[in-house]
Backbone bond lengths (Angstrom), bond angles and torsions (degrees), N, CA, C in turn:
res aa  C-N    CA-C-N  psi(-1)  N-CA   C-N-CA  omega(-1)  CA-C   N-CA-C  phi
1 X - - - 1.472 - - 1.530 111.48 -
2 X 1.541 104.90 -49.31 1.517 107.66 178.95 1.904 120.34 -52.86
3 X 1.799 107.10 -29.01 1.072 109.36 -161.00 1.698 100.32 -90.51
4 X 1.687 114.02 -23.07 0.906 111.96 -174.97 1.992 113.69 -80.94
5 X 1.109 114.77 -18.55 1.985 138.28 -178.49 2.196 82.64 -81.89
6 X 0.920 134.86 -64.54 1.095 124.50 175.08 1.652 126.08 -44.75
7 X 1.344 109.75 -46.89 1.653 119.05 169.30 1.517 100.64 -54.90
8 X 1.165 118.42 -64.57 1.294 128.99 172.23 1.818 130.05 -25.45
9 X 1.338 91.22 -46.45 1.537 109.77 -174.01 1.407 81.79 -74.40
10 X 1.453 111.65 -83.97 1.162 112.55 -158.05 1.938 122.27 -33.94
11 X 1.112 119.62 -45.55 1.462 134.09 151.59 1.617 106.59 -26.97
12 X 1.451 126.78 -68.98 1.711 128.15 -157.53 1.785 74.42 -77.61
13 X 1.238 139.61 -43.69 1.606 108.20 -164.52 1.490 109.91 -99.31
14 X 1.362 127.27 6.53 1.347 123.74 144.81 1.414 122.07 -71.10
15 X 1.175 123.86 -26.15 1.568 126.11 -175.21 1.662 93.24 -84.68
16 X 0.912 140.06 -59.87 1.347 153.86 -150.77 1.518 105.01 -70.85
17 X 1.350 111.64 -31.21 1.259 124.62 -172.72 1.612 114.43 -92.61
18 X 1.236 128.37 -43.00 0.910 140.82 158.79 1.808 112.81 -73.37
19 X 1.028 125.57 11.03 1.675 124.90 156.35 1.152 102.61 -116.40
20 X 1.377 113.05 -23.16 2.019 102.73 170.55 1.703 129.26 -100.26
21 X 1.214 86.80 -12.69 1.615 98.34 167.20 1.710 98.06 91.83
22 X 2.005 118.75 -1.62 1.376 98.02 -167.56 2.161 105.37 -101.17
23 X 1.577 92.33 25.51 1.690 73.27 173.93 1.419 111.99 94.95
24 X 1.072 113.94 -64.24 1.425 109.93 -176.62 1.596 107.43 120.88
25 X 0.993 123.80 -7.48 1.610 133.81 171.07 1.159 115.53 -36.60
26 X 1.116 102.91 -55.77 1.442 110.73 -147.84 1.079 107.35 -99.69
27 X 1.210 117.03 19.37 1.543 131.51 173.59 1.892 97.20 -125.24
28 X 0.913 142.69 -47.67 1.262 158.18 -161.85 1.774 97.64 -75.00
29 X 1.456 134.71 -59.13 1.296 125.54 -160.07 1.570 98.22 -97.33
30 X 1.705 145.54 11.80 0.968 121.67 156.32 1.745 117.43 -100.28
31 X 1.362 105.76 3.46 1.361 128.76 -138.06 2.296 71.31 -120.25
32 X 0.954 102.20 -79.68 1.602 87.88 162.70 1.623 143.37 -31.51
33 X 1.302 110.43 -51.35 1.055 138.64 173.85 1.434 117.90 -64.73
34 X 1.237 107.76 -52.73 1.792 125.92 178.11 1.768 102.45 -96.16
35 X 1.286 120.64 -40.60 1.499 95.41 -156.83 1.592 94.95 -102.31
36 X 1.504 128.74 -6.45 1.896 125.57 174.80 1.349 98.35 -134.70
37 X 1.225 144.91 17.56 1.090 132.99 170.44 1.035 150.85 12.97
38 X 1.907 83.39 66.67 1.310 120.96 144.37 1.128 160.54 2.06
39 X 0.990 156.60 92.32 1.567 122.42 -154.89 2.045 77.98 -96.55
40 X 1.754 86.91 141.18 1.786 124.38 163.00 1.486 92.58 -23.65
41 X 1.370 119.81 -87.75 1.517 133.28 -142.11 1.987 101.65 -75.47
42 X 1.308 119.24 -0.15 1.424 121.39 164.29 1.593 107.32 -121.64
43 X 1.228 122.17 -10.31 1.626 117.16 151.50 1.630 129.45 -48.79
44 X 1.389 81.94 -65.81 1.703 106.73 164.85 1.902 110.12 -26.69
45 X 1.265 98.49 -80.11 2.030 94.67 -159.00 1.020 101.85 -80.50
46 X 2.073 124.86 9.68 1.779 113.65 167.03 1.390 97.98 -107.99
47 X 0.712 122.00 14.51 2.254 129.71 172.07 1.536 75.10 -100.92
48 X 1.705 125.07 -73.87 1.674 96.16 -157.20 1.049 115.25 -56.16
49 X 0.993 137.49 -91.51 1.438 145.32 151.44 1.398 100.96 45.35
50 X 1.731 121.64 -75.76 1.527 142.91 -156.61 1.718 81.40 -82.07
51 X 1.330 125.98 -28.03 1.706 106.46 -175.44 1.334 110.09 -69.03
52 X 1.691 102.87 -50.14 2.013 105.01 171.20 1.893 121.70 -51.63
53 X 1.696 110.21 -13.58 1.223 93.60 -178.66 1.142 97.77 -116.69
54 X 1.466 131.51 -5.96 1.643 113.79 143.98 1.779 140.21 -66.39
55 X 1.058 99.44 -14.90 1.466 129.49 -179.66 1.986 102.58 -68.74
56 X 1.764 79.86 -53.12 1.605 80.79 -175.26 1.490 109.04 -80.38
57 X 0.843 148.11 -40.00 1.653 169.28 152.42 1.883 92.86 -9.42
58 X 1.631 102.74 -70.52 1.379 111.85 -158.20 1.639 119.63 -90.57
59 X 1.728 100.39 -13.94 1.546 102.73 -165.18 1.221 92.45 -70.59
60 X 1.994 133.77 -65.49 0.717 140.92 -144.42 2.249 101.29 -53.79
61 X 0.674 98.93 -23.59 2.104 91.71 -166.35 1.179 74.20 -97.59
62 X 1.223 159.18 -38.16 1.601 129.35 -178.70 1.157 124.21 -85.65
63 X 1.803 135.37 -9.11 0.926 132.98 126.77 1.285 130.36 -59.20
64 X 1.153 117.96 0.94 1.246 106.64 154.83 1.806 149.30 -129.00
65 X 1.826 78.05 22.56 1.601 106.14 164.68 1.536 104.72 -110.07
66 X 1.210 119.20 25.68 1.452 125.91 163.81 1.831 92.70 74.66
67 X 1.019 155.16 5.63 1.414 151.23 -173.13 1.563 116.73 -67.85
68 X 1.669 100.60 -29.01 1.285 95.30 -169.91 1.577 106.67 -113.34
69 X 1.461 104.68 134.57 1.180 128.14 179.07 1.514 118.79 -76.19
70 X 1.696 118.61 68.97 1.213 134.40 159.45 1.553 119.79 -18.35
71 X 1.813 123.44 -59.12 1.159 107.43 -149.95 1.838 97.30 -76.97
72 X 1.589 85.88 -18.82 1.980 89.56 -162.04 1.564 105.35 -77.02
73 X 1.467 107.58 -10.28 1.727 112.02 -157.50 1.841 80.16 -77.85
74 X 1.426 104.01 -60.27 2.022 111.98 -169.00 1.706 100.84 -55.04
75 X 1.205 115.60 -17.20 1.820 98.76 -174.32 1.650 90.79 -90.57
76 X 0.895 131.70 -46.23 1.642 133.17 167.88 1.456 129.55 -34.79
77 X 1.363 95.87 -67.12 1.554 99.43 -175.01 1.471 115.22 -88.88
78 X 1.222 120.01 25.11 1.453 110.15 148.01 1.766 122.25 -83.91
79 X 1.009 85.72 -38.71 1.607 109.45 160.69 1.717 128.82 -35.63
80 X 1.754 97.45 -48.46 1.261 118.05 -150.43 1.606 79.20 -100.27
81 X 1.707 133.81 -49.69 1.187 94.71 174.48 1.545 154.72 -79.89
82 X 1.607 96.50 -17.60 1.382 96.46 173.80 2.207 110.86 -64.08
83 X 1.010 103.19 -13.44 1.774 122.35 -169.96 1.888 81.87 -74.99
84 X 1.973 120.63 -35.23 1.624 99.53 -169.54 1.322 102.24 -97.54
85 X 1.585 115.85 -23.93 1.538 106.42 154.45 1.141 146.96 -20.28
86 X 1.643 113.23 -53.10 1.237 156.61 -135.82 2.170 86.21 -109.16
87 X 1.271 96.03 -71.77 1.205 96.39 -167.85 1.888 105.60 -64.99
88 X 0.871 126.74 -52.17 1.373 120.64 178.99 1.680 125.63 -60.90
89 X 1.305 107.86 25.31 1.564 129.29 -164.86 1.707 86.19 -121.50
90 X 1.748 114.55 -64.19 0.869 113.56 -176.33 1.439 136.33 -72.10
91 X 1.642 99.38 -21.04 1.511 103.44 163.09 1.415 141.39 -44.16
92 X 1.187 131.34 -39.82 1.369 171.73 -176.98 1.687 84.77 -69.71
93 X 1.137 156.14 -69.03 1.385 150.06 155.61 1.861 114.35 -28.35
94 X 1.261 91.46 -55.13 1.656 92.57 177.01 1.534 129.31 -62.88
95 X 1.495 104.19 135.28 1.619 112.01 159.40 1.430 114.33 -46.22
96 X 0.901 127.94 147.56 1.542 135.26 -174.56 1.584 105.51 -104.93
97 X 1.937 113.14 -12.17 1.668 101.94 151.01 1.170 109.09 -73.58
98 X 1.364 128.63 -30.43 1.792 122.35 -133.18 1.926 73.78 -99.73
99 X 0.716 132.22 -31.23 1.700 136.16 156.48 1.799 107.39 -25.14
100 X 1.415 96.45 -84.30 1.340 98.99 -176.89 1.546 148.04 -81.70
101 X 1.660 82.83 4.52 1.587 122.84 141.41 1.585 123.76 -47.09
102 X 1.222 94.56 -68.54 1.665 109.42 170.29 1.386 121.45 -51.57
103 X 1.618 111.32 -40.49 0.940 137.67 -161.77 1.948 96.16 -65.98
104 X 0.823 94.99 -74.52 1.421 119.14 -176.90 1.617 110.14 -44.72
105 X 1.340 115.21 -41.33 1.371 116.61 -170.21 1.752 108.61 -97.12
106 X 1.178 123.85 -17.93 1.183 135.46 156.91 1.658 118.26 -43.40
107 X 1.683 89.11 -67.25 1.881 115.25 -177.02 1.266 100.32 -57.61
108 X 1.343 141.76 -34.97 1.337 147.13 -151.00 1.991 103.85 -102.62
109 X 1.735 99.41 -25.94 1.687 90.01 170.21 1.243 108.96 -81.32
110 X 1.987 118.52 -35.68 1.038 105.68 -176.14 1.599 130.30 -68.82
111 X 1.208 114.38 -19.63 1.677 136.20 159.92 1.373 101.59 -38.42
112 X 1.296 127.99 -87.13 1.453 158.94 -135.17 2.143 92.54 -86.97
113 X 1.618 108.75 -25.26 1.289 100.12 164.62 1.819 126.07 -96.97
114 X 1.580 92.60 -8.85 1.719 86.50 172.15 1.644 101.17 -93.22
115 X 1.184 123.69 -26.47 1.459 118.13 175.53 1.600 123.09 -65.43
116 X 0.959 106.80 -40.78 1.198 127.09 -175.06 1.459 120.87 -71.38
117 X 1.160 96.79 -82.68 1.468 127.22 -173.00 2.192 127.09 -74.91
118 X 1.126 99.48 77.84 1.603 113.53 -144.58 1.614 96.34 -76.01
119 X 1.333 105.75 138.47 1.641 118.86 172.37 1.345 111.15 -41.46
120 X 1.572 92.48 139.39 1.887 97.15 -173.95 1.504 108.95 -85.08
121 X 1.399 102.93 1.94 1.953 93.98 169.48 1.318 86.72 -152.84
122 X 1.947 96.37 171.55 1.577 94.42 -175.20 1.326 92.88 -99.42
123 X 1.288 99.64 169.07 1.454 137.27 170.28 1.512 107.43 -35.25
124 X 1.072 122.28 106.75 1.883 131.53 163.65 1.576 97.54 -31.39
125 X 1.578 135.35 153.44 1.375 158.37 -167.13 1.538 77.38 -80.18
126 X 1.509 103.85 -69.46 1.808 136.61 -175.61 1.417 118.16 -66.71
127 X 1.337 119.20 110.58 1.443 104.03 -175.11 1.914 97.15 -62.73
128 X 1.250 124.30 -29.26 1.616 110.26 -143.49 2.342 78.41 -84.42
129 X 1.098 110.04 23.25 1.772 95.39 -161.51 1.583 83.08 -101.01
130 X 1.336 140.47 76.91 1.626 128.70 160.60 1.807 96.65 -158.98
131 X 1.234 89.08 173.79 1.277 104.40 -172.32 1.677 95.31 -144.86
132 X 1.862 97.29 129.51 1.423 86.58 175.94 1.343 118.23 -91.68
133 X 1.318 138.74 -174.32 1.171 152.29 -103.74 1.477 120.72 -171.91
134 X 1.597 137.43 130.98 1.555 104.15 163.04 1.552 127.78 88.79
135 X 1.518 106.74 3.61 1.289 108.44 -161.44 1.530 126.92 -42.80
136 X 1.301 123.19 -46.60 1.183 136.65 134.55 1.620 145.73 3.26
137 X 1.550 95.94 -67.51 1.524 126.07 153.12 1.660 112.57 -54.91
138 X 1.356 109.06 -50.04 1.498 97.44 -175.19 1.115 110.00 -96.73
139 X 1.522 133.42 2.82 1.796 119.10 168.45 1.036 100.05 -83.59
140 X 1.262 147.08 -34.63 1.612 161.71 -131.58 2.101 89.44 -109.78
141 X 1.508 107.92 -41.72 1.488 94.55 171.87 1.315 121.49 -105.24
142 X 1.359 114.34 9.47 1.498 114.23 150.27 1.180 130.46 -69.79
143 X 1.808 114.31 -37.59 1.340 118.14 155.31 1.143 117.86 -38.23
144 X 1.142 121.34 -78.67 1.443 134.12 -177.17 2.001 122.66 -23.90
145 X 1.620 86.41 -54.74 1.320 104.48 160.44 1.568 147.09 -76.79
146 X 1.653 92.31 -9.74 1.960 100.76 167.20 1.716 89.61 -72.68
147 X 1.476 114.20 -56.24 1.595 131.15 -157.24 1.663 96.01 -51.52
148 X 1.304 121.75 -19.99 1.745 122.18 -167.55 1.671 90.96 -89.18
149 X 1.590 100.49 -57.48 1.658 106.38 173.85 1.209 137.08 -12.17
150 X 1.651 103.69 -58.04 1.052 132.00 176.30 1.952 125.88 -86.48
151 X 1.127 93.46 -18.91 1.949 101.96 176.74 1.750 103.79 -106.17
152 X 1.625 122.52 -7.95 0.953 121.04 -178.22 1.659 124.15 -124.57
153 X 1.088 97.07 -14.41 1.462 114.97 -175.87 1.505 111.91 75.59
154 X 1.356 133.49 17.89 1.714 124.03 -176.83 1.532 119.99 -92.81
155 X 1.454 109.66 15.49 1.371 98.71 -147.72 1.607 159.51 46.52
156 X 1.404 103.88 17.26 1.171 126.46 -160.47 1.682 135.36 53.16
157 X 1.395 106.91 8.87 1.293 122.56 -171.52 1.828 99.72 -64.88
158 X 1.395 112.07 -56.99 1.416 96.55 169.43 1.153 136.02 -24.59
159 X 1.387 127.40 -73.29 1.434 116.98 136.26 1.151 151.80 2.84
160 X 1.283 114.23 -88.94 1.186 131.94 -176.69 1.772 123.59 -55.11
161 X 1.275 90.62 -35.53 1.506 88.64 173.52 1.322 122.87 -73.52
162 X 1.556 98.28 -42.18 1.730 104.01 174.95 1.919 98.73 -51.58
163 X 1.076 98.84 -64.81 1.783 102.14 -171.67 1.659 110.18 -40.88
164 X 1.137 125.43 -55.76 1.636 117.84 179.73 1.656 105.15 -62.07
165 X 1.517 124.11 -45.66 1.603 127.91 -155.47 1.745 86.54 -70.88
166 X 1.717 123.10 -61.58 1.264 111.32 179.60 1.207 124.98 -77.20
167 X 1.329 125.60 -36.41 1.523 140.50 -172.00 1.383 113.59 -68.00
168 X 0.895 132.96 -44.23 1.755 155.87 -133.74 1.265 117.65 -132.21
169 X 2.006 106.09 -29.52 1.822 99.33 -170.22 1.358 101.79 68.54
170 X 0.967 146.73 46.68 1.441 137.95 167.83 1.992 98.71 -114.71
171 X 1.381 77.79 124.73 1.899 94.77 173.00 1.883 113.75 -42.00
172 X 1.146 116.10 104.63 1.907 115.59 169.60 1.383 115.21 -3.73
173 X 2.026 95.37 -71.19 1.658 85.62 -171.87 1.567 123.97 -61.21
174 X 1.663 116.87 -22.28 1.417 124.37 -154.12 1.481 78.32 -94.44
175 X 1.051 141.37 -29.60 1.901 140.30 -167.79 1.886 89.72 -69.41
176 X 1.283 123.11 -57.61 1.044 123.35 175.14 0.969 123.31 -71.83
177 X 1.544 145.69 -23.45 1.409 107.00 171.27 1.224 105.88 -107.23
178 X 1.956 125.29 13.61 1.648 106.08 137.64 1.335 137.23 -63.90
179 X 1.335 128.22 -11.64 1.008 156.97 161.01 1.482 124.49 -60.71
180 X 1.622 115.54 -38.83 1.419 120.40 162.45 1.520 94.43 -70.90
181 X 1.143 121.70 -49.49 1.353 118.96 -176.14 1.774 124.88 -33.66
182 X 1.154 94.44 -67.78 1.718 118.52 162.35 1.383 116.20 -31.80
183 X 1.575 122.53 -83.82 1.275 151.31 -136.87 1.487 90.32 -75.35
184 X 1.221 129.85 -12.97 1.524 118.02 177.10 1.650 112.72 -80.31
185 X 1.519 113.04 -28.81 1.494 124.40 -179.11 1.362 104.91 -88.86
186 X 0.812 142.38 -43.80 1.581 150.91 -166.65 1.888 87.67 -81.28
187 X 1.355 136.71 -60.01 1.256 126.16 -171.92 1.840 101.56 -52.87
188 X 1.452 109.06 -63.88 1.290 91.88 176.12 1.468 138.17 -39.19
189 X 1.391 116.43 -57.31 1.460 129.19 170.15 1.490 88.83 -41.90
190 X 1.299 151.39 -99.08 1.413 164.54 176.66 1.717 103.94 1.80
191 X 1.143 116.78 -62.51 1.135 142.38 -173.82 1.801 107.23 -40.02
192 X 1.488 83.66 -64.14 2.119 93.64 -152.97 1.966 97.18 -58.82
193 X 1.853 141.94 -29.56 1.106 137.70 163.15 1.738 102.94 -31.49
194 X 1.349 106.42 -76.85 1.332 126.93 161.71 1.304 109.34 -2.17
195 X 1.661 132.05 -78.91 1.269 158.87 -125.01 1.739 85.77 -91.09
196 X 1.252 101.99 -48.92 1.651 109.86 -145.15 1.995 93.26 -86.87
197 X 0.791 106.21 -29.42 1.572 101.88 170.24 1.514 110.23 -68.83
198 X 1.550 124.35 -20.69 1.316 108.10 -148.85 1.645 129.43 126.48
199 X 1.319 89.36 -69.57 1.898 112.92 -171.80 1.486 105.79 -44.83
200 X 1.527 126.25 -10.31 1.887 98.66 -176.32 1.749 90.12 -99.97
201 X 1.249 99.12 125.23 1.561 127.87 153.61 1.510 146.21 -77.96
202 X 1.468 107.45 68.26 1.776 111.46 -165.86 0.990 119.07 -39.07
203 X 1.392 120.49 -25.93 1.545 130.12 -162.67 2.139 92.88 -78.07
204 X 1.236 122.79 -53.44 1.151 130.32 161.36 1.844 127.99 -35.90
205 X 1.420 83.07 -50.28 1.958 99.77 -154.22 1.644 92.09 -86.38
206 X 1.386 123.70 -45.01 1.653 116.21 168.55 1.632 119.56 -31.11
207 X 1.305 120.91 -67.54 1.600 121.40 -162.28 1.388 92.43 -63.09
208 X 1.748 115.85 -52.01 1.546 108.36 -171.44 1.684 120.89 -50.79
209 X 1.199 108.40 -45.16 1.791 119.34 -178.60 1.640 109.56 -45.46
210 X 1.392 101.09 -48.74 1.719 121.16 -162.71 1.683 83.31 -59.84
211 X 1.133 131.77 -50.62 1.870 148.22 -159.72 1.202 86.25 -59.83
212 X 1.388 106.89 -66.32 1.913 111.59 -135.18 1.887 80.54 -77.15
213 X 1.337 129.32 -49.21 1.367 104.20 -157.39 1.417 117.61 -74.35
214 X 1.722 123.20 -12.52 1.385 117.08 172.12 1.594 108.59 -71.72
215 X 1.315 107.33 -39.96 1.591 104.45 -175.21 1.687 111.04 -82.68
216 X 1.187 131.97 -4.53 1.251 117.43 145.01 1.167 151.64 -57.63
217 X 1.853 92.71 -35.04 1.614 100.25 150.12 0.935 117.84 -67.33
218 X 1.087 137.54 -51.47 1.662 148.25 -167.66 1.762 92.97 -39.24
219 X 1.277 112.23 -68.16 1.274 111.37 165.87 1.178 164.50 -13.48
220 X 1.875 87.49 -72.46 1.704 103.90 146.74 1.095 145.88 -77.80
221 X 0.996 106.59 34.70 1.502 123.75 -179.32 2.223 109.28 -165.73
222 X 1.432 87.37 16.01 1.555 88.04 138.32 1.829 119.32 -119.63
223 X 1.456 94.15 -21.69 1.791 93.52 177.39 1.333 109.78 -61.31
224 X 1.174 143.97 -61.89 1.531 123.65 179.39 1.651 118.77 -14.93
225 X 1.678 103.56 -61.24 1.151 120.51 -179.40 1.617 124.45 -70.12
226 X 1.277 138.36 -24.97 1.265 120.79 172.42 1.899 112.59 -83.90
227 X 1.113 92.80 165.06 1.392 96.55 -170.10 1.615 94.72 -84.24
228 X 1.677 111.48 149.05 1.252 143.77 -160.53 1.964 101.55 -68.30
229 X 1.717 100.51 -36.81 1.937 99.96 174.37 1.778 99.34 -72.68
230 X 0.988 120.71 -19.64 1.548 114.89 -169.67 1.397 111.33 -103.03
231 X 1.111 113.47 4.46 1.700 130.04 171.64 1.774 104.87 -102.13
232 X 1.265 104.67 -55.25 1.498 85.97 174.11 1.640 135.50 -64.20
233 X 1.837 109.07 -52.29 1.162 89.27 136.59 1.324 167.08 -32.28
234 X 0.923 121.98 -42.18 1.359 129.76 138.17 1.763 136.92 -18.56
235 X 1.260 90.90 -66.03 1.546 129.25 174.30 1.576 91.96 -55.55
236 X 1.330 131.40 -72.72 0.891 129.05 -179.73 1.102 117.13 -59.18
237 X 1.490 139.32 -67.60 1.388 121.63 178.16 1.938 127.92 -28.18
238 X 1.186 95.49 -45.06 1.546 113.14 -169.17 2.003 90.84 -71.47
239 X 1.275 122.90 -33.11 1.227 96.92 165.03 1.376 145.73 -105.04
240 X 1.385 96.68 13.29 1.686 120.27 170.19 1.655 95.36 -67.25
241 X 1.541 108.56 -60.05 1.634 109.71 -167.06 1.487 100.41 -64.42
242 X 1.111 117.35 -29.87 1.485 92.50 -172.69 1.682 104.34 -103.62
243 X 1.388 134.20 16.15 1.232 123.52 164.67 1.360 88.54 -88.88
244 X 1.677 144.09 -54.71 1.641 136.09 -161.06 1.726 99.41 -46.32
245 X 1.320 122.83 -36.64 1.257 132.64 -157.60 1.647 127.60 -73.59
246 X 1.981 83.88 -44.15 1.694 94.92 168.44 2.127 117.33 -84.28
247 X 1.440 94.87 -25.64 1.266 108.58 175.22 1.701 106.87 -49.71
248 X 1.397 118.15 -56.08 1.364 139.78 -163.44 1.715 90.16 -75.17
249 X 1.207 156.88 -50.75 1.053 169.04 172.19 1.560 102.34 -46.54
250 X 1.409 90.00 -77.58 2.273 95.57 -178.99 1.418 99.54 -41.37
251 X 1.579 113.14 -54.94 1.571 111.31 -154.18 1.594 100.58 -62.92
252 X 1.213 128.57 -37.01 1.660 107.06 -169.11 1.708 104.26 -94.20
253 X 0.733 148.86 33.46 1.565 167.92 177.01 2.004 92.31 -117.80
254 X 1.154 113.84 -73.67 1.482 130.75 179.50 1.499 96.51 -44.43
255 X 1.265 133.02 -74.95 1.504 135.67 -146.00 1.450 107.57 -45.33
256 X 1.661 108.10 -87.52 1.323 90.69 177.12 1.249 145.79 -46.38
257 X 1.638 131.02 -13.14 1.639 110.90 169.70 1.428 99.75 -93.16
258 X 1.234 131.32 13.32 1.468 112.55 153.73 1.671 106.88 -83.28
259 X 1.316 110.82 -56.70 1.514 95.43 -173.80 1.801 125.59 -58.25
260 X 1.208 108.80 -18.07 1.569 101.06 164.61 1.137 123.84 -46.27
């Protein structure tokens, strides 16, 4: 039963991940953590893990409906990995509440910024009709976002998309499936810290992979088709519930060594 609720998971955060461009993480390590109880620090490198085989699952059909933005994905993710380098050095220092602390309050800006906070131009007719923007802004927040990759398990897709769609002017859907693009190299780099301590669990990361890679297709090849207001929403909803979730998690891990 357990192995078959795992295929399962893995499936709703392969589809989800591959229409949002974030991997599937961020659905996978609170969903670990809270729904099989997990321990944090072996959640982590079986979310990456399932991000590199959603990445691969979904990049390939969006590279090849022209969606994904190749030259911008290679100026990015050099960025994004030394940023998961960086962070998976420092993980290994971190509390694994004060983790899902972060976790939580991160997911909850990025929520509160796709709802909120509305694109400063509309959407090209043409996805290939934009020009990105900012170059600067988004190597500088790719760093940022390998380094989240790696202390959070999401692959940095959270991020990243917001950063090209607001940062960059880059069209939602084309922000997202550069983003599937990405999150498969940056999960790996992220990953091998992981490996070398111990923490990745085959016995775990098998049922999930089998999940995440059918529902990635499933995925990529419904994002073309939904409309771009019903994708962001979306995006956002799924990380309101799961920022209330890790918040509620960090905080009772957190509470008591503050009140001592």
């Amino acid at each position: 039963m357990t192995l078959l609720l795992l295929i399962a998971v893995g499936a709703l955060a392969g589809t989800l991940g591959a229409m949002l461009g974030i991997g599937g993480g961020i659905v996978l390590v609170p969903a670990l953590v809270l729904g099989f109880d997990i321990p944090l620090e072996e959640a982590i490198p079986a979310s990456l893990m399932c991000v590199v085989a959603s990445s691969c699952s979904a990049a390939a059909g969006y590279v090849h409906k022209h969606l994904s933005d190749i030259r911008l994905g290679l100026s990015l993710e050099l960025a994004t990995v030394l940023g998961a380098i960086a962070g998976g050095l420092v993980a290994a220092l971190v509390a694994p509440a004060m983790v899902a602390v972060v976790f939580g309050l991160f997911t909850l800006y990025v929520a509160l910024q796709m709802l909120l906070v509305r694109s400063p131009q509309q959407e090209p007719a043409a996805l290939d009709d934009y020009t990105p923007t900012n170059y600067p802004l988004g190597i500088s927040g790719s760093f940022v976002a390998g380094g989240l990759s790696s202390l959070l398990g999401v692959g940095g897709g959270p991020l990243k998309v917001p950063l090209m769609t607001y940062g960059m002017h880059v069209p939602f859907k084309v922000a997202s499936a550069t983003s599937n693009l990405m999150i498969g190299v940056t999960g790996a780099a992220s990953v091998a810290a992981y490996a070398l301590r111990g923490h990745l669990k085959l016995a775990l990361v098998s049922p999930l992979v089998v999940g995440v890679l059918g529902g990635a297709y499933v995925g990529s090849r419904l994002m073309p088709m939904v409309p771009t207001a019903v994708l962001k929403r979306l995006f956002a909803l799924v990380l309101l519930v799961v920022a209330a979730q890790m918040l509620w998690k960090g905080g009772e891990g957190l509470w008591p060594s503050i009140l001592k």
